[in-house]
ZAMARGU-4260 file (C-alpha; in steps of 0.2 Angstrom, whole numbers, plus 5000, padded with zeros to 4 digits):
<rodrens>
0) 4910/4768/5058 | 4927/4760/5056 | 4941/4774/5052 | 4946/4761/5036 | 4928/4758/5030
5) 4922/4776/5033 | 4939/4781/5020 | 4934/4766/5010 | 4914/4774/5010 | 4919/4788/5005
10) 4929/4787/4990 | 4919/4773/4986 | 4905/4784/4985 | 4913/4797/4975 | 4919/4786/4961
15) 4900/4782/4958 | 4897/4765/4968 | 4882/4766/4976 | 4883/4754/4993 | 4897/4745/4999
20) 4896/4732/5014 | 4911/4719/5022 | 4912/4700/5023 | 4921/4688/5032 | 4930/4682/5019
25) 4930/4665/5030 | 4912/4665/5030 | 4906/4646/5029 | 4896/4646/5011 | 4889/4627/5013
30) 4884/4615/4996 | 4873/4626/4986 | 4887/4630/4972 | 4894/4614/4973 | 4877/4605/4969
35) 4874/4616/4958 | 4890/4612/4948 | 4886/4593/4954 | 4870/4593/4946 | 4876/4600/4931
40) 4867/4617/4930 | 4879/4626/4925 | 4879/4620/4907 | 4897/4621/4898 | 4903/4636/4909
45) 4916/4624/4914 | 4927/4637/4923 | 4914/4636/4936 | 4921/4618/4941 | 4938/4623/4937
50) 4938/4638/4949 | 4926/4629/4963 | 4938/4628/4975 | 4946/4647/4976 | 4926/4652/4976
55) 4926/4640/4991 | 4941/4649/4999 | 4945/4665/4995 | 4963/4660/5003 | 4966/4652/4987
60) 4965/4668/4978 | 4974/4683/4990 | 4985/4671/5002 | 4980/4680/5019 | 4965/4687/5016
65) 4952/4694/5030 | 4938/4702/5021 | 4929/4702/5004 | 4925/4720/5001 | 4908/4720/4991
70) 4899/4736/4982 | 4884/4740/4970 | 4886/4751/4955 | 4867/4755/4947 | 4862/4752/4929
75) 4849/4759/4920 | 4833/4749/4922 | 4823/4757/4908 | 4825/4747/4889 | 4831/4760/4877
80) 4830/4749/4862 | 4819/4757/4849 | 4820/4744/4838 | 4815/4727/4838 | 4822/4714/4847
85) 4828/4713/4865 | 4845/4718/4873 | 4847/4715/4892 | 4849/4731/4902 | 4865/4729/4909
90) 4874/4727/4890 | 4866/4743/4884 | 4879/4755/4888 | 4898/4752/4889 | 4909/4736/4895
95) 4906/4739/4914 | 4922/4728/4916 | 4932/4740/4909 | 4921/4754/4916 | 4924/4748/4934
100) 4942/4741/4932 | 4948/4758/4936 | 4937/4764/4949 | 4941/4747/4956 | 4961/4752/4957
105) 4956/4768/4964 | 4950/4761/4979 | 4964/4747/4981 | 4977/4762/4982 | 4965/4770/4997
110) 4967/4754/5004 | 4986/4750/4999 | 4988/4767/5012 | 4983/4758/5028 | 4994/4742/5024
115) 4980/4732/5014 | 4986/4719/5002 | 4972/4717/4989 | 4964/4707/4973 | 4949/4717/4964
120) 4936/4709/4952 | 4919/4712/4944 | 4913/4699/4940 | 4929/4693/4934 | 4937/4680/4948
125) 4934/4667/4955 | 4924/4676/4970 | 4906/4671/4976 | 4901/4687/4975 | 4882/4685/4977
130) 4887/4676/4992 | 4898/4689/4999 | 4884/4704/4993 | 4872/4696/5005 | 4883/4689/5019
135) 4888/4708/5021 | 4870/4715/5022 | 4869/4721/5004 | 4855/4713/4999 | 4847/4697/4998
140) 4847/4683/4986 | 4832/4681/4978 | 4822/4667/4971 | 4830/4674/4951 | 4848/4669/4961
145) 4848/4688/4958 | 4854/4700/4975 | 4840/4711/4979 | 4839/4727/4990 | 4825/4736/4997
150) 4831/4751/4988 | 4836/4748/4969 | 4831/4730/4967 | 4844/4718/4957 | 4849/4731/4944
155) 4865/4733/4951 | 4883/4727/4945 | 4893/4719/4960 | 4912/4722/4960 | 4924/4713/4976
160) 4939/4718/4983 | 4947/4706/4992 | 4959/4714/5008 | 4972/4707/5021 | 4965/4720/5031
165) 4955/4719/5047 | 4940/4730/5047 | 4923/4725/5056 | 4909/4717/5046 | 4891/4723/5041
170) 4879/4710/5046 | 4868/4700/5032 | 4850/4706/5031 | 4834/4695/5031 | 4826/4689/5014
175) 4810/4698/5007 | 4805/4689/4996 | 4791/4681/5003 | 4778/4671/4996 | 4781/4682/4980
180) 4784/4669/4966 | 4782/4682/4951 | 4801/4680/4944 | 4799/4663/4945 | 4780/4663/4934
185) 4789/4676/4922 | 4803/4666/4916 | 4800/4659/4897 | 4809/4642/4899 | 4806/4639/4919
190) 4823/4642/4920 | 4822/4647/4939 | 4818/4634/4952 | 4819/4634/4972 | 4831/4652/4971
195) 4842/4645/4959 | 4844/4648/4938 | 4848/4631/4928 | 4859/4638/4916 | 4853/4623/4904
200) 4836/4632/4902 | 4841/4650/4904 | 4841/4663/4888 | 4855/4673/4895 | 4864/4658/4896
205) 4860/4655/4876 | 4861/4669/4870 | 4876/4674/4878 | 4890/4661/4885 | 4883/4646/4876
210) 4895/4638/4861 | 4882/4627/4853 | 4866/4632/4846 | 4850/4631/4858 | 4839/4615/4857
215) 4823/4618/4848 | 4816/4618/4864 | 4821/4635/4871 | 4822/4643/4854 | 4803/4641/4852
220) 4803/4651/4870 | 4816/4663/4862 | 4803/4678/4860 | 4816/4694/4852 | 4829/4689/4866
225) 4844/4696/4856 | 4856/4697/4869 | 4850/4691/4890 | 4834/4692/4896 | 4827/4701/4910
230) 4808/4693/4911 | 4813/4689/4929 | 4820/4708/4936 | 4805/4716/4925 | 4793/4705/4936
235) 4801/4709/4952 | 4792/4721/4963 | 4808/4725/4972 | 4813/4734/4956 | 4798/4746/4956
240) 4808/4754/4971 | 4820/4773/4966 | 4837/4768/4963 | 4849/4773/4978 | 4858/4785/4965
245) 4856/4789/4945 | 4866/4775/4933 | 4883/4782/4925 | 4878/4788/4908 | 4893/4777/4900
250) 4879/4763/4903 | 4865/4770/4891 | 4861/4763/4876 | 4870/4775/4861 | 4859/4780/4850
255) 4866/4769/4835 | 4861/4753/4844 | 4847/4757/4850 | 4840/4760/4833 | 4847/4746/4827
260) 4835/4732/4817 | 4838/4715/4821 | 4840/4714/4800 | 4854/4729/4801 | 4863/4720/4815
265) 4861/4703/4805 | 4869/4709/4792 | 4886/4715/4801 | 4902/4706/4795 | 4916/4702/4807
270) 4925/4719/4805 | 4908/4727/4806 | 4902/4719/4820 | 4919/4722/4829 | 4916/4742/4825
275) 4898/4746/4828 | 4898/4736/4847 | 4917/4743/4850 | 4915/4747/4868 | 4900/4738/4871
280) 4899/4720/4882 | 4887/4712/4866 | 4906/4712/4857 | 4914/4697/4865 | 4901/4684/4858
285) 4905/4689/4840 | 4896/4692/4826 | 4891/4673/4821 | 4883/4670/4839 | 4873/4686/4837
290) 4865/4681/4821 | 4863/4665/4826 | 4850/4673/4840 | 4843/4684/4827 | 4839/4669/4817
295) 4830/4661/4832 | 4818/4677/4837 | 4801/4673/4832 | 4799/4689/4825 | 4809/4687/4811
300) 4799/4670/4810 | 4779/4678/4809
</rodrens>
């Protein structure tokens, strides 16, 4: 191993990631994001268009850039709601932007010692990192549009680091997926389609980034999706496999919110709401759009 990646590895490693692979950051990544955009599947997330071309060339974000640095962190895969209603696995615990943002700066210093100029994101740039995640052997993208390992599965946070540096790449891995269609047969709305998740039909997309209220259509398919959905990851054999290391416990569900009644969360005014979710990811939708799902969950409707 590369003495840069096996530093990298290592510190990586002991901050809690749990894989970490390297991409040409130059990689061709062909038409599929910008048909997607094209074909209007991303819903109102303009910033997708807005920031389609620094996806497209990473040049346009770190000026001299050789490779996009990409690593896993696990996330708990078993619901710890005891309540009713549903609350998407990766927005259980804390704010993994906040949570990652430091172990993130951590490794730019590493990297900063062998004349490495750097950008860091999670999920928080404009960086493909899916892309990147399988172009480096991470994973592969499955038919959910979800990266998917051999060990672990897809629940796994990505995190990016783009570098000037010039360290050997990982090689991209074949796709295992299949003639396995289960996500796709799992999804409520028919939201995923030839390995790619219309946003337009999607309950995370609803439920989470959306600004106006879903058409009757989806809210019929709502079930108690509070917050997300993971129909697709729960169908996923993939994710039946151990985890390559245990989740950071800052990503379980505290015990107030998991106990929590969809009529107890309901009933949370702004200053409320801004109290009882401090820390957690469910906070930056606000109050109003969380009742507004709460009002659409068919068991508040029986």
């Amino acid at each position: 191993m590369h003495p840069i990646h096996q530093a990298l590895d290592y510190a990586a490693r002991a901050l809690g990631f749990s894989a970490v692979g390297i991409a040409d950051a130059l990689a061709p990544q062909g038409e599929t994001l910008a048909g997607f955009i094209r074909d209007g599947k991303h819903a109102d997330m303009e910033w997708m268009a807005r920031h389609l071309p620094a996806r497209r060339n990473p040049e346009l974000v770190l000026p001299g850039v050789r490779r996009v640095i990409m690593l896993t962190y696990e996330y708990p895969r078993q619901d710890a709601r005891k309540a009713a209603g549903h609350i998407a696995r990766y927005a259980q615990g804390e704010d993994y932007h906040k949570l990652l943002a430091g172990k993130l700066a951590d490794l730019d210093e590493t990297l900063q010692f062998y004349g490495g100029e750097q950008r860091c994101f999670t999920d928080s740039g404009p960086v493909s990192e899916r892309f990147f995640a399988a172009q480096c052997g991470l994973g592969w993208i499955g038919r959910n549009g979800l990266l998917i390992r051999p060990r672990g599965g897809s629940y796994c946070f990505l995190a990016s680091i783009l570098t000037t540096l010039e360290i050997p790449t990982t090689p991209p891995m074949a796709n295992h997926c299949g003639n396995c269609h289960r996500c796709e047969q799992a999804c409520p709305t028919a939201a995923l389609q030839n390995g790619c998740c219309d946003a337009r039909r999607c309950l995370s997309y609803w439920t989470i980034e959306a600004k106006a209220p879903a058409p009757a259509e989806i809210t019929r398919l709502q079930g108690e999706s509070l917050y997300g959905c993971d129909a697709c990851q729960e169908a996923c054999p993939w994710n039946n496999t151990k985890p390559p290391r245990r989740p950071d416990p800052h990503l379980l569900m505290p015990a107030p919110l998991s106990a929590a009644t969809p009529a107890r969360l309901a009933a949370l005014n702004d200053d409320e709401f801004r109290d009882f979710l401090a820390g957690s990811p469910i906070r930056r939708i606000g109050a109003e759009h969380l009742q507004r799902n709460i009002r659409a969950c068919q068991f508040l409707n029986k």
